[in-house]
C-alpha positions in Angstrom: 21.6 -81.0 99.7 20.9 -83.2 96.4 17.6 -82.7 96.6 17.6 -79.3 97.1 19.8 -78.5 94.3 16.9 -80.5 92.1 14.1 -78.2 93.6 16.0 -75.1 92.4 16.7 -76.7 88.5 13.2 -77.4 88.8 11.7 -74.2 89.9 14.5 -72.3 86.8 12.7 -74.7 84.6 9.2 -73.8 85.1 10.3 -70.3 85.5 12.0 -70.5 82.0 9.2 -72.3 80.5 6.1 -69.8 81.5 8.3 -66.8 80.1 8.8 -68.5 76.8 4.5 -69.2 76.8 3.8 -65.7 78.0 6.5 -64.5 74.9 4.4 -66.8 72.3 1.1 -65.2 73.6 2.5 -61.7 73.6 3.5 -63.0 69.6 -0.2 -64.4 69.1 -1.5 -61.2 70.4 0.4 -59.2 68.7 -0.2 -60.9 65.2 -4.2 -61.3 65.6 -4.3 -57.5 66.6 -2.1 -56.8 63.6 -4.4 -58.6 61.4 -7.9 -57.6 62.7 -6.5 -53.9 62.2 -5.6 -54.7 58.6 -8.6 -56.1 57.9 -10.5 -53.5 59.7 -8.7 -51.1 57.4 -9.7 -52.9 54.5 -13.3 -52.7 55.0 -13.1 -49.5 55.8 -11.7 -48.2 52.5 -8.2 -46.9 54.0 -6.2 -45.9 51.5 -2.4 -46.2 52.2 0.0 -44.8 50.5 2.8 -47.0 48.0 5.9 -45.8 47.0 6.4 -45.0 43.2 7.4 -48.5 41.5 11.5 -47.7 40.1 11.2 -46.7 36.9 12.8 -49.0 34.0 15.7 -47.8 30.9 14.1 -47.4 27.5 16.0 -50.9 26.8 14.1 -53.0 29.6 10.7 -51.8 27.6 11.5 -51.1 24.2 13.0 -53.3 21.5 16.2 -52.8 19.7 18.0 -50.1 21.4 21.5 -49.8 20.7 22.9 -46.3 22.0 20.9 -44.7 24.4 21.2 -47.5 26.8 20.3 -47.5 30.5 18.5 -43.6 29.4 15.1 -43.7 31.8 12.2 -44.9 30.2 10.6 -41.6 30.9 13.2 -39.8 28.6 12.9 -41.2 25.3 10.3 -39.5 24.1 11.3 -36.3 24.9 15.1 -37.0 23.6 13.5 -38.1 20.2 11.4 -34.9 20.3 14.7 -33.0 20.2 16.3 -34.6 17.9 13.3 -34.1 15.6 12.9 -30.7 16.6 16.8 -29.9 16.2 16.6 -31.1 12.9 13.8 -29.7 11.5 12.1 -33.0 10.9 9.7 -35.4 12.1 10.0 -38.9 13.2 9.4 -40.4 9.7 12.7 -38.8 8.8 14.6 -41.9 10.5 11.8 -44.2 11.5 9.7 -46.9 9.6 6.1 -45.1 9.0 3.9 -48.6 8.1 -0.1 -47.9 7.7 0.3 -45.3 9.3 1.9 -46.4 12.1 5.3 -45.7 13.8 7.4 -49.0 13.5 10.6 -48.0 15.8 12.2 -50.8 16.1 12.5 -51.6 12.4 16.2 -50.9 11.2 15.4 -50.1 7.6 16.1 -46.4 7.1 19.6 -45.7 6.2 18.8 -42.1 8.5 18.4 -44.3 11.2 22.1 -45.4 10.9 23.3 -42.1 10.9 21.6 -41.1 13.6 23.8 -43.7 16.1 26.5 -42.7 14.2 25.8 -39.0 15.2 24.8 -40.2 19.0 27.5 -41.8 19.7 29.6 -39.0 18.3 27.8 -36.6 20.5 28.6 -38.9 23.6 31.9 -39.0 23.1 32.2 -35.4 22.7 30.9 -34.9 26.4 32.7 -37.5 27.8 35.9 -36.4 26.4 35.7 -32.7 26.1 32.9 -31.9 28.2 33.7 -33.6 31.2 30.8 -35.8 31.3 28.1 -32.5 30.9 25.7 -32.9 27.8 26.9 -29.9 26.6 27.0 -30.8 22.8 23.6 -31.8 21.3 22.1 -32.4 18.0 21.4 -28.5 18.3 24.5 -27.8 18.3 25.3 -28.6 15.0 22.1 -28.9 13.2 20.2 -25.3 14.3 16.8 -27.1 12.4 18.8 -28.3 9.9 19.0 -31.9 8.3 22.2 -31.5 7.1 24.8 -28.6 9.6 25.5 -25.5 7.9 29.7 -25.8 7.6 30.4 -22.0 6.1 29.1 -18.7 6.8 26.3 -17.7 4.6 27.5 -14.2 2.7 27.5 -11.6 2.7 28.6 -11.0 6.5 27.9 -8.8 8.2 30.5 -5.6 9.0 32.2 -5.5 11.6 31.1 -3.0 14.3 33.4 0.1 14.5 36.4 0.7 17.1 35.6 3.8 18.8 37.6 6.9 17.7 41.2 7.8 19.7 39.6 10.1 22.4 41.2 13.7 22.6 44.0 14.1 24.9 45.5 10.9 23.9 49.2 10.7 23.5 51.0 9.4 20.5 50.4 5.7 21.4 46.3 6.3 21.0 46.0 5.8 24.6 44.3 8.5 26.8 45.7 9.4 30.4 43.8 8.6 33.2 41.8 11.7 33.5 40.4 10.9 30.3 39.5 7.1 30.8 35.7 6.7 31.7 35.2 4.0 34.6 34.4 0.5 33.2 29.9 -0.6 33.0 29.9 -2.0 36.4 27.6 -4.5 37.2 24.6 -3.4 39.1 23.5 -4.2 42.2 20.9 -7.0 42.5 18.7 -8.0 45.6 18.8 -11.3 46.6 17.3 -15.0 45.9 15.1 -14.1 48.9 14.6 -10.0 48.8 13.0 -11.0 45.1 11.2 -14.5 47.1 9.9 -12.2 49.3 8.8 -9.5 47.2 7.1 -12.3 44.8 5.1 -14.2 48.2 4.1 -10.2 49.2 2.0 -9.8 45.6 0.2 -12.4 45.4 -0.9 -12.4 48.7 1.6 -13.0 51.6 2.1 -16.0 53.3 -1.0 -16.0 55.9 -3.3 -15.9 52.8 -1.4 -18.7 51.0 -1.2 -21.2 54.6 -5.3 -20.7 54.7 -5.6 -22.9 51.3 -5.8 -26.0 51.5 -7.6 -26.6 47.7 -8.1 -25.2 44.8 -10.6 -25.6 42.2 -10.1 -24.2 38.3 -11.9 -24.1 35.0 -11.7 -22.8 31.9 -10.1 -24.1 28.1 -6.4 -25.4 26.8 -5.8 -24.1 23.4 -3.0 -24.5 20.5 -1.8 -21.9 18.2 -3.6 -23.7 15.3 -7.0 -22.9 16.6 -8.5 -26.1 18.5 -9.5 -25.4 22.3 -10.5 -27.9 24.6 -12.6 -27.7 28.0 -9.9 -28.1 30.2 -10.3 -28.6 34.4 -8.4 -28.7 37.7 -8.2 -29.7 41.4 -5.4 -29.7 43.8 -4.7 -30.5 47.5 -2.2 -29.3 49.1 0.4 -30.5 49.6 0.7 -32.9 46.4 -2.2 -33.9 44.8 -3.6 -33.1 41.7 -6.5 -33.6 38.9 -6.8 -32.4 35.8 -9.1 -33.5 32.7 -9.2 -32.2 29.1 -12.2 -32.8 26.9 -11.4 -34.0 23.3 -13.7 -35.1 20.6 -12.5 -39.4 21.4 -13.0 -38.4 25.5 -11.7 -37.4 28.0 -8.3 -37.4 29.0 -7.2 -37.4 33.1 -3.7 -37.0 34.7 -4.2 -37.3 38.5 -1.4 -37.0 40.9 -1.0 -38.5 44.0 2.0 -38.1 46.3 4.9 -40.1 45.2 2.4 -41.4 42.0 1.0 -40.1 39.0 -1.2 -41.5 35.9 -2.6 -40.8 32.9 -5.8 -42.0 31.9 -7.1 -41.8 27.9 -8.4 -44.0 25.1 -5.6 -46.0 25.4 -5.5 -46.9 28.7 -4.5 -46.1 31.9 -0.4 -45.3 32.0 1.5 -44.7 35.0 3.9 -41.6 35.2 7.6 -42.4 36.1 10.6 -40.5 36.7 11.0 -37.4 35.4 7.7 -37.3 33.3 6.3 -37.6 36.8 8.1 -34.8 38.4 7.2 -32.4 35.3 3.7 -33.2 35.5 3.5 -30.9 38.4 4.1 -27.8 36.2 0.7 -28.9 34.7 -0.7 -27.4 38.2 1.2 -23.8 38.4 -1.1 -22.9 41.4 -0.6 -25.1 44.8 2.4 -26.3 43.0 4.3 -23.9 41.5 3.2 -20.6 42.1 2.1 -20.2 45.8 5.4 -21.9 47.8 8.1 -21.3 45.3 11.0 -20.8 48.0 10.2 -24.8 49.2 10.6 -26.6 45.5 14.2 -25.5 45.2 17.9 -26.9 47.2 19.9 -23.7 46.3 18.3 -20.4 44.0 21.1 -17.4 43.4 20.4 -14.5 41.0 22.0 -14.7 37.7 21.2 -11.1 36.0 18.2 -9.6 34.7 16.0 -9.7 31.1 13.2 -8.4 29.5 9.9 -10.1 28.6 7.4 -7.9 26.6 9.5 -4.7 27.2 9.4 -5.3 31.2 12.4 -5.7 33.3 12.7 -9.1 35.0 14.9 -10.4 37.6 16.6 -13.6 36.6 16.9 -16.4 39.1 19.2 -19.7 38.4 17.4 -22.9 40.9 18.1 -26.0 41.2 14.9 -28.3 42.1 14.6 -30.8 44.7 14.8 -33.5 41.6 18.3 -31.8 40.6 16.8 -30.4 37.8 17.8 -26.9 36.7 15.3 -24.0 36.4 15.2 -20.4 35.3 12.8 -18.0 37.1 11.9 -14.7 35.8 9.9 -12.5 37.8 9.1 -8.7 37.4 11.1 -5.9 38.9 8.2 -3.7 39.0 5.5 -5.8 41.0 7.4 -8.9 42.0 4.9 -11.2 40.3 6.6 -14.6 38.3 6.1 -14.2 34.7 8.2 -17.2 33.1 10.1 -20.1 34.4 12.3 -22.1 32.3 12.8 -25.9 33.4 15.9 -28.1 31.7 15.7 -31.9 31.3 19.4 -33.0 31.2 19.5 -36.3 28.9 22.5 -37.9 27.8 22.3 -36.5 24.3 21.5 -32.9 25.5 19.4 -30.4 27.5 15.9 -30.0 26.8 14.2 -26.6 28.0 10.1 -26.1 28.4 8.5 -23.3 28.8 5.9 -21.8 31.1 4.7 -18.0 30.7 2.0 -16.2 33.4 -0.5 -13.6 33.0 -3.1 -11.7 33.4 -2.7 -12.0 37.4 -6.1 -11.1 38.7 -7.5 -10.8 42.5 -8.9 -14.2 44.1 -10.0 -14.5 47.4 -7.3 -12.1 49.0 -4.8 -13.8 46.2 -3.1 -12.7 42.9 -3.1 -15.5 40.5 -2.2 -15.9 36.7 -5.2 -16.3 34.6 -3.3 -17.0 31.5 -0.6 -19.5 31.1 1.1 -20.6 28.3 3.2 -23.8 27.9 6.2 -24.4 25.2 7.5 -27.4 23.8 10.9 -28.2 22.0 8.9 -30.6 19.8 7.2 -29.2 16.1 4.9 -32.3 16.8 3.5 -30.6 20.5 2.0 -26.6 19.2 2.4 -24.4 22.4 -0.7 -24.5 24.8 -2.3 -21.6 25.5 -4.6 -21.9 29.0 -7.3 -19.6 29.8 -9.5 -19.9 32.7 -12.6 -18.0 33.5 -13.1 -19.7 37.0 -10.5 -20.0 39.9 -12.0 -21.5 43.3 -10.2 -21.5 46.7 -11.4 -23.8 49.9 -13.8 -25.9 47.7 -14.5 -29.2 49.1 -13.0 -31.7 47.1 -13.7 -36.1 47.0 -9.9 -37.1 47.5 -11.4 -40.7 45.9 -10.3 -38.5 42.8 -7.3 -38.9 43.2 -6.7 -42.5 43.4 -5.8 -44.5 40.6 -8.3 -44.2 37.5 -9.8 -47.5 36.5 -9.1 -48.3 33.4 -12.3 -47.8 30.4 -14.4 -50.6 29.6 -14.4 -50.9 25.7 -17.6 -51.9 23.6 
């Protein structure tokens, strides 16, 4: 009885002990397959696909920030842009200009004093009053201004007239009701989708647009002032990008690629973050913006209508996927986009750019803009004006263009 008690321990032992070895070689396996695949991957050139690095505040990579803390790096620029632009100035106003050469952190400008002073006076404005909405700006005050306008400028204008006591009124000045006309009523409006709809139906329907898969474009980028540079595109749907504009120093490349984005020019090779990276997909209005409209947005209602040029427009209010708000303006007559309005919220105010489209012409079974014109709030960034004489569907692309640019070797 002992002994057979023994033999059974025994036989759980060995048991125990060849499930534990066949467990480490499952392991060993496992691990050498997972590494000869990696490796095989390698060689092969796979490319897999990172996650965008979180982006930093301006105060974890610039120096001597004192108001606009824990602000994303990627909004500083544009924030300062406004200011300068709200005033009527240019960054020399407050800044340090030594050489040549912008000196931001340097404290010596009494301007730059003033304008804490006026930030944190505009923060505590929309924390207080505004409910925590940037609501109040520079702007508001300034209107391209260095110093706010506090009176009205004479003489003012008179004062419309009140419309005349209509006959049949009684003694109090007020008609009976067969008399009184029926207040403007709004009109009726079609829907987010109805004008969705109408817009995917001109420029080509849906079938055409699902057959793309690239896009190829090329033609020049101009300013008001004159200068135009040979300017190119190429785009894979769903979310990458290339484009290249040819300057007298070089060439300068922003290439997107999923969830990452750079910018590539004599300086270097940058990476795009944050918002900057999510804008720099209105830089490619075709696979981007234009042909799938209905899937960049979380909620779209109609807010009115406008006129651009003399044209009736439907007005559309969007919210993107990013939470950034949008304003859409597409034709009544035709359906076609012809603007869309896109507002960076920052902590010391909203910051609209601009994007006009024209000149729609046939491509391959599409309508597509041929014109499109790009407006800054920044005196410092003239509007662009693009042109392009060549619009290719289908064309087979090198996706290694897409990848990160390496960075230029200097003499």
């Amino acid at each position: 009885m002992k002994r057979s008690k023994i033999t059974e321990s025994l036989k759980h032992y060995i048991l125990k002990v060849v499930a534990l070895s066949f467990v480490a070689l499952a392991s060993f396996i496992s691990t050498s397959f997972s590494e000869v695949r990696s490796s095989r991957d390698q060689s092969s050139g796979t490319t897999i696909t990172q996650a965008a690095p979180t982006e930093k505040t301006v105060e974890q990579v610039f120096k001597n920030i004192k108001v606009l803390n824990d602000m994303p790096q990627s909004q500083l620029y544009p924030a300062m842009r406004f200011m300068a632009a709200s005033l009527g100035t240019q960054c020399g106003f407050c800044h340090v200009i030594r050489n040549g050469l912008l000196d931001g952190p340097a404290d010596d400008k009494p301007e730059k004093q003033t304008a804490r002073s006026m930030i944190k006076m505009v923060l505590e404005i929309n924390k207080t009053i505004a409910r925590g909405d940037a609501e109040v700006s520079c702007y508001t005050c300034h209107r391209g201004r260095s110093s706010p306008q506090g009176f009205p400028t004479l003489p003012l204008p008179l004062p419309t007239p009140l419309p005349q006591t209509p006959a049949g009124a009684g003694s109090s000045g007020v008609a009976d009701s067969s008399s009184r006309t029926s207040p403007n009523t709004r009109p009726n409006l079609p829907s987010a989708d109805e004008i969705l709809n109408k817009h995917l139906t001109a420029i080509g329907g849906k079938m055409t647009i699902d057959r793309i898969n690239s896009l190829v474009t090329k033609g020049t980028s101009a300013t008001r002032n004159g200068q135009s540079l040979a300017y190119e595109t190429a785009q894979i749907a769903p979310d990458k990008g290339y484009e290249a504009f040819v300057t007298p120093s070089g060439t300068s490349e922003r290439v997107l690629n999923g969830a990452r984005g750079w910018l590539k020019n004599a300086d270097g090779v940058q990476e795009l973050l944050g918002q900057r990276l999510e804008d720099q997909k209105l830089s490619f209005p075709w696979m981007f913006t234009i042909l799938r409209l209905k899937d960049q947005y979380s909620s779209m209602r109609v807010s009115g209508t406008d006129k651009i040029d003399d044209r009736d427009v439907y007005v559309v209010s969007a919210i993107r996927l990013d939470n950034k708000l949008e304003h859409l303006y597409f034709n009544v007559e035709d359906g076609l986009v012809r603007r869309r309005i896109s507002y960076l919220r920052t902590m010391i105010g909203t910051i609209p750019q601009q994007t006009d489209f024209e000149d729609y012409r046939q491509v391959q079974g599409l309508k597509l803009p041929f014109t499109i014109t790009v407006s800054f709030v920044d005196r410092g960034s003239p509007i662009l004006i693009r042109k392009f004489t060549d619009i290719k569907l289908n064309t087979p692309l090198d996706e290694s263009m897409f990848d990160k640019p390496s960075p230029t070797k200097k003499p």
